[in-house]
ZAMARGU-4260 file (C-alpha; in steps of 0.2 Angstrom, whole numbers, plus 5000, padded with zeros to 4 digits):
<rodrens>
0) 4968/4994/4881 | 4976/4983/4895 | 4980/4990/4913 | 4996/5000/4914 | 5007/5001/4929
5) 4997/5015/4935 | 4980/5005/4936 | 4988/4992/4943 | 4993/5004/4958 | 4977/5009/4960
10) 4969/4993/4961 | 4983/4989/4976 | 4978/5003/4984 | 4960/4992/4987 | 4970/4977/4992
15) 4979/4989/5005 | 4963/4995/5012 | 4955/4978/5012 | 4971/4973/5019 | 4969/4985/5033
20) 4951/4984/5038 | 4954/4963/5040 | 4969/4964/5051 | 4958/4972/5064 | 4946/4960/5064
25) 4957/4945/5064 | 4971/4950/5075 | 4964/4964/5087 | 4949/4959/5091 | 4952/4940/5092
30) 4966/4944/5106 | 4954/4955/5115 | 4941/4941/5115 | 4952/4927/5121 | 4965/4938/5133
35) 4956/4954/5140 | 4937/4943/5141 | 4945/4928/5144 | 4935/4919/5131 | 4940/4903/5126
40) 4950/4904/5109 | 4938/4895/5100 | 4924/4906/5099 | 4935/4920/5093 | 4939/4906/5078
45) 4923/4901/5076 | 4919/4921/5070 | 4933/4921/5061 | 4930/4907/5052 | 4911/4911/5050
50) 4920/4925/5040 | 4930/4913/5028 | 4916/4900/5026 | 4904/4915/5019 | 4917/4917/5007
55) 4914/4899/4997 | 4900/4913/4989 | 4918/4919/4978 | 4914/4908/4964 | 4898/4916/4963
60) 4906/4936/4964 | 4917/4927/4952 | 4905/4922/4938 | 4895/4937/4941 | 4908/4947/4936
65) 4913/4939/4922 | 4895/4940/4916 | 4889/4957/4921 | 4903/4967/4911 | 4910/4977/4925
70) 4919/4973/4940 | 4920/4991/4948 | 4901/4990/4957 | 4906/4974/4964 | 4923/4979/4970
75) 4915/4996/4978 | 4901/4987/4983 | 4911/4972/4993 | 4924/4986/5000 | 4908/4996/5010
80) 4900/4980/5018 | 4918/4973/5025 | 4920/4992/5030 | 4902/4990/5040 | 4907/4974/5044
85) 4923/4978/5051 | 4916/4992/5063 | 4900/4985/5068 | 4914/4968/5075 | 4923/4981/5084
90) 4907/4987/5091 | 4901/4969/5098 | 4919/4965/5107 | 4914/4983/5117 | 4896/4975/5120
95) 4904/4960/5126 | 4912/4967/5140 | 4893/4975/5149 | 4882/4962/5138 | 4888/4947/5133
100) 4874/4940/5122 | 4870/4955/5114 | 4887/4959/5110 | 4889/4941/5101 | 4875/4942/5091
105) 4881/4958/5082 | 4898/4952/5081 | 4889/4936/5072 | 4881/4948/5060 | 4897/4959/5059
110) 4909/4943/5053 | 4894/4936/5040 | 4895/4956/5033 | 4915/4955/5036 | 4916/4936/5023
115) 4904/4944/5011 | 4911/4960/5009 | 4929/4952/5006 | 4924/4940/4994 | 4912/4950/4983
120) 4927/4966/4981 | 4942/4956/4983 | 4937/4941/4969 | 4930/4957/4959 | 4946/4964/4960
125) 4958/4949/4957 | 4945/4946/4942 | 4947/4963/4935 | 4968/4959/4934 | 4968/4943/4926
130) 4957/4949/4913 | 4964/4965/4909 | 4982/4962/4914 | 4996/4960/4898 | 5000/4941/4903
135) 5020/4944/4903 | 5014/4956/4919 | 5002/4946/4925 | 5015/4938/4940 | 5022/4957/4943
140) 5004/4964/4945 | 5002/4950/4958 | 5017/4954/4968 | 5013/4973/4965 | 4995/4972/4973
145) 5001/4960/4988 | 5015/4970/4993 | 5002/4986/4995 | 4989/4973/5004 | 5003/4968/5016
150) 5009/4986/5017 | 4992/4992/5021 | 4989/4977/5036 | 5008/4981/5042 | 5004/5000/5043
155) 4987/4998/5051 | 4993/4984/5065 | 5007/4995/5068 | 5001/5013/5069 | 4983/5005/5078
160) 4994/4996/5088 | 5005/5012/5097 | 4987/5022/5098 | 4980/5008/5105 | 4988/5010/5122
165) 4982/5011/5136 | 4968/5002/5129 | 4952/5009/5130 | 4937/5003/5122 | 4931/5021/5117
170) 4950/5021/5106 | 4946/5004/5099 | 4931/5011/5090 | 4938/5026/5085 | 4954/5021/5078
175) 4942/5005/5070 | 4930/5017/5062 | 4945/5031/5056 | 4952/5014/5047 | 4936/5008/5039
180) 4930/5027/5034 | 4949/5029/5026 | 4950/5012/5016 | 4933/5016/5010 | 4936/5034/5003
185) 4954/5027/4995 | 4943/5013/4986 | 4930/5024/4979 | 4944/5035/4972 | 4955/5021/4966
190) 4943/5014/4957 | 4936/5029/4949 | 4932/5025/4931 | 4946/5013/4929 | 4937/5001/4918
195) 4936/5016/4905 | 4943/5009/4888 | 4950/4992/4895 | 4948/4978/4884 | 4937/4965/4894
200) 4931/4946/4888 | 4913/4944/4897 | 4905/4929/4890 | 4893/4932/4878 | 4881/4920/4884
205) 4882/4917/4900 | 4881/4901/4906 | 4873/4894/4922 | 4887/4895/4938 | 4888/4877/4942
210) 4889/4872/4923 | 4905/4886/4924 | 4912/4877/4939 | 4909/4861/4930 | 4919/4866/4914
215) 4934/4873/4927 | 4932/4859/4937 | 4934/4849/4925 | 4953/4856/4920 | 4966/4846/4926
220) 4978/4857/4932 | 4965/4870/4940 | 4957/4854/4951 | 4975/4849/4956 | 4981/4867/4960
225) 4963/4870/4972 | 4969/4854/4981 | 4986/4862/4985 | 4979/4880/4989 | 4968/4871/5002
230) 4983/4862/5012 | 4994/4877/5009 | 4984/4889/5017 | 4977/4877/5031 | 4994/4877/5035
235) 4996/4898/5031 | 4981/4902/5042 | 4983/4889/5057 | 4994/4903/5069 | 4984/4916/5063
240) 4970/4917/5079 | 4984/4909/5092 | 4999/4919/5089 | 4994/4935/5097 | 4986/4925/5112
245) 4998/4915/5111 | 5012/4931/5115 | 5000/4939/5129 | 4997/4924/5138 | 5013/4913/5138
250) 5027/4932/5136 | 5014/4944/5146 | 5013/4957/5128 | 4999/4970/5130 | 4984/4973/5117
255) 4994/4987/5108 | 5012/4978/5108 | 5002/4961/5103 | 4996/4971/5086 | 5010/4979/5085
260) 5018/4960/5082 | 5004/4959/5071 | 5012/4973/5060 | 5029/4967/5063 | 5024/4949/5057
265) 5017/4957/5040 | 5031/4970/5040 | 5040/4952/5037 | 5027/4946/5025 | 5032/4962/5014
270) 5050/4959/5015 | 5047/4941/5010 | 5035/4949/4995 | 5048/4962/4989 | 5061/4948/4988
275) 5053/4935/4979 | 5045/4951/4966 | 5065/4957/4963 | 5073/4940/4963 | 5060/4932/4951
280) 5054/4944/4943 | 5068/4957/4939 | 5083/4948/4943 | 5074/4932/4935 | 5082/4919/4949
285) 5074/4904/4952 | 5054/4900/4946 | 5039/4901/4956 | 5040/4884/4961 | 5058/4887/4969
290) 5050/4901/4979 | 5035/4893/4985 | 5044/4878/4992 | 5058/4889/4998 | 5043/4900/5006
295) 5035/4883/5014 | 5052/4874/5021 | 5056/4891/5027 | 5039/4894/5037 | 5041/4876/5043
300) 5056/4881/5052 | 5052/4899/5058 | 5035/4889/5067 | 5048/4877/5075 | 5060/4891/5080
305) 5044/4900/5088 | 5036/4883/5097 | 5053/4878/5103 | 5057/4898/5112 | 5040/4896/5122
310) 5049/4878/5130 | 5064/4889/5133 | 5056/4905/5140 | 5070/4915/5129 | 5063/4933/5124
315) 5063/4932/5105 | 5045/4932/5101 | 5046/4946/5087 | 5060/4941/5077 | 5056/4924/5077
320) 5037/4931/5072 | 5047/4942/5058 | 5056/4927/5050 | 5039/4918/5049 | 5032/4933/5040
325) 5048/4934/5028 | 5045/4917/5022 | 5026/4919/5024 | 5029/4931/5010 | 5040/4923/4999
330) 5026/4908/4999 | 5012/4918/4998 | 5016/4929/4983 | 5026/4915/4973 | 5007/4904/4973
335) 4996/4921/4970 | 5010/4922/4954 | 5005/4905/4950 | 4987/4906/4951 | 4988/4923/4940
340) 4994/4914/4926 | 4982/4898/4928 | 4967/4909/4929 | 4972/4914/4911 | 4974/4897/4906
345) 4959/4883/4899 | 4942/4890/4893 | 4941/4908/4888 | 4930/4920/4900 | 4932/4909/4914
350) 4945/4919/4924 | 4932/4926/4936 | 4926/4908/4939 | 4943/4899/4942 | 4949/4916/4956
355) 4933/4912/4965 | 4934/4893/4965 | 4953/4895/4972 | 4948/4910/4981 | 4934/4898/4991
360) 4945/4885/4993 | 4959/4898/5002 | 4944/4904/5011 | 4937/4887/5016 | 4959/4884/5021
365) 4959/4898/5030 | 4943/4896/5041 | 4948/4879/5040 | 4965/4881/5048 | 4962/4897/5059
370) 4949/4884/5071 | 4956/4871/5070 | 4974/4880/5077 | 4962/4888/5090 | 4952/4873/5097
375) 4969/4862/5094 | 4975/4875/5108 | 4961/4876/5118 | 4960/4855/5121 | 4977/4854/5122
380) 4977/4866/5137 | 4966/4853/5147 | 4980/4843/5148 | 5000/4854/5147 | 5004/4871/5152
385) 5001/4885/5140 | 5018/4887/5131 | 5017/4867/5127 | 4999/4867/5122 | 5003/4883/5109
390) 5021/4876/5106 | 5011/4857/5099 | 4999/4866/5088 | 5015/4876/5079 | 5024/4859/5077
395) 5009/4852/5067 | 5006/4868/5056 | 5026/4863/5052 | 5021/4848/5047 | 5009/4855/5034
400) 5021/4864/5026 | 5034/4853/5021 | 5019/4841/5017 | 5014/4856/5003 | 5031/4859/4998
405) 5032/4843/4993 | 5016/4843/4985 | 5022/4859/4974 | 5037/4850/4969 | 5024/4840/4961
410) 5012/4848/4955 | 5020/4866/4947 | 5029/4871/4933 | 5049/4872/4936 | 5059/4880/4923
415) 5070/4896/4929 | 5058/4909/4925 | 5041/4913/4921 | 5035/4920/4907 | 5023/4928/4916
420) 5035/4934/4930 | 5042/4948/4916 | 5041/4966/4916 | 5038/4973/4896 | 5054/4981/4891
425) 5055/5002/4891 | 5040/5003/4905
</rodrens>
């Protein structure tokens, strides 16, 4: 037995917590540190990126998975130590403001618990689907799951955001821990004997990691495809720990209406999922190549639109924000469809092992791109005014993306549809 629509649900309910519990931490929290401390952007993307550089360990999730026959401890497992982690980050931006030092080392400890946690339940749980997913639904149970993750970060950034004002730092923790507590509880439940009766294909002699990463290395297409996962989401993840400092410091937005922006960003990110999900996938326009470079041309020219309204001082910071997020979308969940229907391709019981090598190289990308944007900003302050310094750093995460969309040109399958992109008939 394969998943049905109902297990697929459920498994997007853990992307929507897991969805939820990040945001915080990479949105909230990184705007407190560089706005409300006044700490140089920097060192809020170095935590971040400590987050994503713990998470080259998904190869490992990956292959452990594959080898120890079920997913679910993993998934469950990785969910409560990004729900600790999440909190105990919280935690130190409150120590920060009466003990610096002190406050930085558990926020240290908090982002290391944060990468772990993400990458053991989230490569469990993209595992779990390529493996017991019918292939014709493999692209809709991709597009499902994201939808419900970006649903989950949209709602949290957004309700968080209104409860979050005034900001106090008694509120942060207690709307911090009601999110960690929920998304914990709705993943237990989700997951909830869900691997009863699946049809799974552990190998059944399980062969030493690196020798599995050399046998997916050694693959054609999944080597060229981990290339373009890198530049992509360097590009993807570059505005991610500027954008909120970027909106309190250069259009005077508070803590609460900065993640609020958050939320309406990935309210965008939704949009742009829903359409490229009903426009492939149901109404079978265009491939998944077509989107992703529509997705990256289209970011490319949502991140000049945002640099060029800083220059002009003009007051449309959120629906130039939203645009990014719709096109954001349509990128993001066009190359998660693609990378579905590579995982299931190549040497057999090796799907754990090729999410986790991509999933590292996203992670690596998105660590990657989210310091480099920051201490792009900070040096680029020492020598122009705020708006330009910000304004300079979204031009060059423009330029990334048409250089990937070019590179997807190249490198994915075109044809109109995807066999993969199909719901089964009658369900």
């Amino acid at each position: 037995m394969t998943l049905g629509w109902l297990g697929i649900f459920r498994l997007g309910l853990v992307q929507m917590s897991l969805g939820g519990m990040v945001v915080l931490t990479t949105s909230t929290l990184n705007r407190l540190m560089v706005v409300e401390l006044a700490l140089p952007a920097v060192l809020s993307g170095l935590l971040v990126a400590l987050h994503y550089a713990v998470q080259v360990t998904r190869p490992s999730w990956g292959y452990r998975s594959d080898t120890c026959g079920n997913r679910t401890r993993w998934i469950v497992g990785g969910m409560a130590t990004l729900a600790l982690g999440a909190f105990s980050a919280a935690l130190g931006v409150v120590w920060m403001h009466t003990a610096f030092w002190p406050g930085l080392a558990l926020s240290f400890v908090a982002y290391l618990m944060i990468g772990l946690g993400a990458g053991m339940g989230g490569t469990s749980l993209l595992a779990l689907m390529a493996t017991c997913t019918r292939p014709e639904r493999r692209a809709a149970a991709a597009t499902i799951t994201w939808l419900m993750m970006i649903f989950g970060i949209a709602a949290t950034a957004g309700t968080v955001g209104a409860l979050l004002e005034p900001y106090t730092p008694a509120r942060l923790l207690e709307l911090v821990g009601a999110v960690c507590a929920g998304g914990l509880v709705l993943t237990i439940l989700a997951t909830w004997r869900i691997e009863r009766g699946l049809v799974s294909q552990p190998e059944p002699e399980a062969a030493p990691l690196l020798q599995g990463l050399r046998e997916v290395w050694a693959e054609p297409r999944a080597r060229t495809f981990t290339f373009f996962v890198f530049l992509s989401m360097t590009a993807y993840f570059m505005q991610e720990l500027i954008l909120e400092p970027y909106a309190g410091l250069v259009f005077g937005l508070t803590p609460g209406q900065t993640t609020s922006l958050s939320g309406a960003q990935n309210g965008g990110v939704f949009v742009g999922m829903l359409a490229v999900g009903i426009g492939q996938t149901g109404l079978r326009i265009g491939s998944l190549r077509g989107w992703v470079v529509a997705g990256c041309l289209g970011s490319a020219l949502a991140l000049t639109g945002i640099a060029l309204i800083g220059q002009m001082h003009l007051p449309l910071i959120v629906p130039a924000v939203v645009l990014m997020g719709l096109f954001n979308g349509m990128f993001a969940v066009a190359a998660i469809g693609s990378m579905m229907q590579l995982a299931g391709e190549g040497r057999q019981a090796r799907e754990g092992t090729r999410m986790g090598l991509w999933g590292a190289a996203q992670a690596v990308a998105a660590g990657f791109g989210g310091l480099l944007g920051a201490a792009s900003a900070d040096l680029l302050q020492l020598v122009a005014r705020g708006s330009t310094a910000f304004g300079l750093v979204f031009l060059a995460e423009a330029v990334l993306f048409v250089i990937s969309a070019l590179m997807a040109l190249r490198i994915l399958e075109g044809g109109r549809s995807m066999p993969a992109g199909r719901l089964v008939p009658g369900e």
